[in-house]
Backbone as JSON, one array per atom type, in Angstrom:
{
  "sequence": "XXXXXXXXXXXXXXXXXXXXXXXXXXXXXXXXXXXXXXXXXXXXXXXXXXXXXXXXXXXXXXXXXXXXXXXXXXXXXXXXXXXXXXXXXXXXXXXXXXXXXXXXXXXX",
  "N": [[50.54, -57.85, 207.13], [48.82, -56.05, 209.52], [46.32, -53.32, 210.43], [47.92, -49.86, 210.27], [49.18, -48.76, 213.59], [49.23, -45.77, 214.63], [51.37, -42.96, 216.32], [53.09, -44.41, 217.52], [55.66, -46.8, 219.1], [57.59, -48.07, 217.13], [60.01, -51.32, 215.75], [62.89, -50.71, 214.32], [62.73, -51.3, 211.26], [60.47, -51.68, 210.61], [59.05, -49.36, 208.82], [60.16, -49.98, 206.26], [59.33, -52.15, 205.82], [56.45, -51.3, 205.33], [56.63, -49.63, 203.13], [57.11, -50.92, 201.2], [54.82, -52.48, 201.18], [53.5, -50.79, 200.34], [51.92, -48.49, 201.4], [50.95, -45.61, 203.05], [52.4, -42.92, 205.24], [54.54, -41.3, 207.53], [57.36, -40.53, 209.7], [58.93, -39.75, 212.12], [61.28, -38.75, 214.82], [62.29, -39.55, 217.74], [62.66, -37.33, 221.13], [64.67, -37.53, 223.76], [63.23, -38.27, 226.33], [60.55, -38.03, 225.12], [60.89, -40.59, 223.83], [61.58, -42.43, 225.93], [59.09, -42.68, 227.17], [57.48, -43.43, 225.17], [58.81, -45.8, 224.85], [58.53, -47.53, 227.49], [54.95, -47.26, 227.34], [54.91, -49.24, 225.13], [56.2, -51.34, 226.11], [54.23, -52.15, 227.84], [52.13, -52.52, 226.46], [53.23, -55.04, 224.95], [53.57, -56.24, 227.4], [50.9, -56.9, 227.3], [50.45, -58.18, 225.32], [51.67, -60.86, 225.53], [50.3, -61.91, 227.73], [48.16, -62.73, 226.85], [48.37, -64.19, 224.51], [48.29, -67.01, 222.28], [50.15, -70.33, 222.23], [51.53, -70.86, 219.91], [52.13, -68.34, 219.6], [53.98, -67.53, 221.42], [56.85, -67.78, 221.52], [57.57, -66.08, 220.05], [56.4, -63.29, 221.18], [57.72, -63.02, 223.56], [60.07, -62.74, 222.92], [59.93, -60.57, 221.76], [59.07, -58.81, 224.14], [61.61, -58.73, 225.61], [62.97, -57.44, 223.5], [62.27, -54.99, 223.9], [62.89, -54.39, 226.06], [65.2, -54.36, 226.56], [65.98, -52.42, 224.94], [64.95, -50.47, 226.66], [67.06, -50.88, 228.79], [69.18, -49.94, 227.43], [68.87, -47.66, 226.8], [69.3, -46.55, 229.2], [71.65, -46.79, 229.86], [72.73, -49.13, 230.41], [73.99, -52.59, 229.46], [73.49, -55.5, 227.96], [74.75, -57.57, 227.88], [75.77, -56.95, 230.9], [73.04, -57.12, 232.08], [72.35, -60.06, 231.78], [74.48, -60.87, 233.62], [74.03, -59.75, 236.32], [71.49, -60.9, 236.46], [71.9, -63.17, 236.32], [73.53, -63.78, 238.78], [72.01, -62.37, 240.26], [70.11, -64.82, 240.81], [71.51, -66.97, 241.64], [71.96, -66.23, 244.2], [69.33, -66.29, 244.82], [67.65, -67.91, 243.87], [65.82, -69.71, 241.26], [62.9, -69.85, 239.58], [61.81, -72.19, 238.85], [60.57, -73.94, 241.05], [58.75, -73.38, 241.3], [57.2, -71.94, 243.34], [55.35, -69.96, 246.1], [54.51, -67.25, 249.01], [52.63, -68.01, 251.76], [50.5, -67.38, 253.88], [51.13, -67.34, 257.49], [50.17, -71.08, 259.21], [47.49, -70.89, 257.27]],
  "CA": [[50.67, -56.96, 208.28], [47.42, -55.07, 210.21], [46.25, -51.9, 209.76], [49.1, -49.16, 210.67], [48.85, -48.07, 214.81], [49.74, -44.45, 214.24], [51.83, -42.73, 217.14], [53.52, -45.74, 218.61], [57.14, -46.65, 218.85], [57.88, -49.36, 215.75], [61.0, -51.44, 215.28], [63.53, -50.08, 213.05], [62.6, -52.36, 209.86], [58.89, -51.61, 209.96], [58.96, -48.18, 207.65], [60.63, -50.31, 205.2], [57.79, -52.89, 205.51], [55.04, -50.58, 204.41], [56.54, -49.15, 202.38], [56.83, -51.93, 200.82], [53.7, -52.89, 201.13], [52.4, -49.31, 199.77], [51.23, -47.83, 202.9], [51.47, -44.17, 203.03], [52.93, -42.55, 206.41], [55.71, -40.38, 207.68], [57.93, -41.3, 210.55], [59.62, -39.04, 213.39], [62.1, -39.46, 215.91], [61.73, -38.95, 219.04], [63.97, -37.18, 221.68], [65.0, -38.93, 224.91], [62.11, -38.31, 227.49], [59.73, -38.76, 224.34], [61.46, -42.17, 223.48], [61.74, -43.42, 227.5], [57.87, -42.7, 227.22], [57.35, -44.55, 224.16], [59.3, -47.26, 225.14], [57.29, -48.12, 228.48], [53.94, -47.53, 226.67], [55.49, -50.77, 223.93], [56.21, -52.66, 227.26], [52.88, -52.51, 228.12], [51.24, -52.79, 225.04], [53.84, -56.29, 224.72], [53.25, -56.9, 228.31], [49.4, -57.24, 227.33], [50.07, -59.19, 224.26], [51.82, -62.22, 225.95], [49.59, -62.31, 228.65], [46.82, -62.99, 226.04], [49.24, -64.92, 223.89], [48.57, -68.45, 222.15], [51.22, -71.05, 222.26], [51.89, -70.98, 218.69], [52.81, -66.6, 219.34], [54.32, -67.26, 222.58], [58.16, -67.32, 221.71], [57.87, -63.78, 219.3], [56.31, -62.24, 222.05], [58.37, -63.39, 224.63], [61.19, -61.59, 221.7], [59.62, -58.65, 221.28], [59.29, -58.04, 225.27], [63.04, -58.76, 225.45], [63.78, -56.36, 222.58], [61.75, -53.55, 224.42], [63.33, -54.54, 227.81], [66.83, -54.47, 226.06], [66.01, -51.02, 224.79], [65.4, -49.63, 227.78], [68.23, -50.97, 229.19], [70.61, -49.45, 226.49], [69.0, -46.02, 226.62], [69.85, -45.89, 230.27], [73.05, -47.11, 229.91], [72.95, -50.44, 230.98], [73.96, -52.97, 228.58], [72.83, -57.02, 227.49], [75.81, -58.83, 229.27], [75.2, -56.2, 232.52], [71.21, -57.21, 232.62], [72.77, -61.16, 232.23], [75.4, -61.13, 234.76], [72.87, -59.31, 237.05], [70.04, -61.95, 236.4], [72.66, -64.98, 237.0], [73.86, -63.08, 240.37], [70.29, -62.86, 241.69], [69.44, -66.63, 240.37], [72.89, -67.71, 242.1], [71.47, -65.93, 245.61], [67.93, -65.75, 245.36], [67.31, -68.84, 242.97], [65.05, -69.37, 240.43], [61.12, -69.93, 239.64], [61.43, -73.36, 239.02], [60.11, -74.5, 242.24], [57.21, -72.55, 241.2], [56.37, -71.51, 245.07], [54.25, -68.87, 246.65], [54.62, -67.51, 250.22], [51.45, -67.94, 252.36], [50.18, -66.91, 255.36], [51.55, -68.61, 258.44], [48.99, -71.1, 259.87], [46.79, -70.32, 256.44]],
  "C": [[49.32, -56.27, 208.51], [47.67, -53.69, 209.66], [47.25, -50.95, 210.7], [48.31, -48.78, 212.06], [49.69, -46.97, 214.57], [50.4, -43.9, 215.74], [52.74, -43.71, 218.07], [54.94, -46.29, 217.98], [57.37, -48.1, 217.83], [59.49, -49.76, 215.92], [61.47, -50.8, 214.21], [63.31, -50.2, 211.26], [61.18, -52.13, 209.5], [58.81, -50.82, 208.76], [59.39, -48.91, 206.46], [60.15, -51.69, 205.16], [56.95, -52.6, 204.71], [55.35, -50.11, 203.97], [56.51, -50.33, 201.26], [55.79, -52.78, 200.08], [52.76, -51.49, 200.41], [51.95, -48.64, 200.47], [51.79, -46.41, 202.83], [51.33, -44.17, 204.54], [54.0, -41.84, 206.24], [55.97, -41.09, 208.88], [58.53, -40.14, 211.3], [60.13, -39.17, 214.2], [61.99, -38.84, 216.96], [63.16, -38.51, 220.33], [63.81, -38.18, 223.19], [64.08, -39.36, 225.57], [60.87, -38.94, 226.47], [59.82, -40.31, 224.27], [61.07, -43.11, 224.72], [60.12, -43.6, 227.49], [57.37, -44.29, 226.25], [57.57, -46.15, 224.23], [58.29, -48.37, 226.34], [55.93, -48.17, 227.48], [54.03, -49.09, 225.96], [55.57, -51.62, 225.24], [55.12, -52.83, 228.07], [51.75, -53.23, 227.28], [52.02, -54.7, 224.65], [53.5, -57.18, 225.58], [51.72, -58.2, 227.81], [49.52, -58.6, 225.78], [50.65, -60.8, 224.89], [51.03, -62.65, 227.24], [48.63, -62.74, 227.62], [46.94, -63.93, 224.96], [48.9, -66.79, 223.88], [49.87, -69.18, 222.44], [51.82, -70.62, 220.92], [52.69, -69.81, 218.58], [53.86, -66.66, 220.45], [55.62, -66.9, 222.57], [58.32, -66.16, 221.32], [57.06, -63.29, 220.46], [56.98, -62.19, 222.75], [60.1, -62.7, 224.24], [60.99, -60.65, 221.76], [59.93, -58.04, 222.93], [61.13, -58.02, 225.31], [63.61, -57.47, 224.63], [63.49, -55.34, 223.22], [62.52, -53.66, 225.47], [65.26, -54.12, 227.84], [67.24, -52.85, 225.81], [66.02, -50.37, 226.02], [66.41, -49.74, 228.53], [69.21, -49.92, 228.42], [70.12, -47.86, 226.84], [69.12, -45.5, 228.41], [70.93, -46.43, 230.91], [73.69, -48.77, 230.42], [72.78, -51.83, 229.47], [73.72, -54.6, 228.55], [73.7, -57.51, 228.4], [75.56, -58.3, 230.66], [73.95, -56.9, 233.22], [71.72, -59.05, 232.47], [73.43, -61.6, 233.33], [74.43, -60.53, 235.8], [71.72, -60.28, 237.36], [70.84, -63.2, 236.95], [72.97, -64.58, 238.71], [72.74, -63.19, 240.79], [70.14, -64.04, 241.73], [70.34, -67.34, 241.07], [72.2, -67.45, 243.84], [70.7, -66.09, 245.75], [67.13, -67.55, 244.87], [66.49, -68.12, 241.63], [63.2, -69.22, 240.48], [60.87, -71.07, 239.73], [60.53, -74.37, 239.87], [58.57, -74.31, 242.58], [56.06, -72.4, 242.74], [56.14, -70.2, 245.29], [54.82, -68.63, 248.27], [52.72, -67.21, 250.42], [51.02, -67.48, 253.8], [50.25, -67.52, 256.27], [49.62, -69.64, 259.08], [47.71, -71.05, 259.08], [46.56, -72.35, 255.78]]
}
């Protein structure tokens, strides 16, 4: 594991990584508005890692955004099957990406 990023929102399992590993730290929980913060910050900070992302990293990142994306879902009440049935409903009306098209400028 890298060297510890201090202030920044960690899965649940990390603290009991380094410790593990010997790593001195303390840990703190955060209240709601803190957390909702935290959380975006991680979906940026994830964003940036699969944009930059080998093949070989691509599915754990493509996990991790999910897990952050999941979180925020749950802490504003919206839950995994909700954000599925929601995603199939648009994909049913709207489609998908597959088609991998662009709009352009008429005449362009």
């Amino acid at each position: 594991m890298e060297k510890i990023k201090y202030n920044k929102l960690v899965r649940d399992g990390i603290p009991d990584l380094l410790k593990e590993q010997g790593k001195s730290f303390s840990t703190g929980v955060l209240n709601d508005k803190e957390y909702s913060i935290k959380l975006q910050e991680a979906l940026v900070e994830e964003m940036e890692c699969f944009v930059e992302s080998r093949h070989d990293k691509l599915a754990g990142d493509i996990a991790d955004l999910l897990e952050i994306i999941y979180a925020i879902a749950e802490q504003r009440g919206i839950t995994e099957p909700e954000i599925e049935f929601t995603r199939q409903m648009k994909k049913k009306q709207l489609g998908g990406y597959g088609k991998k098209l662009i709009i352009e400028p008429a005449g362009g």
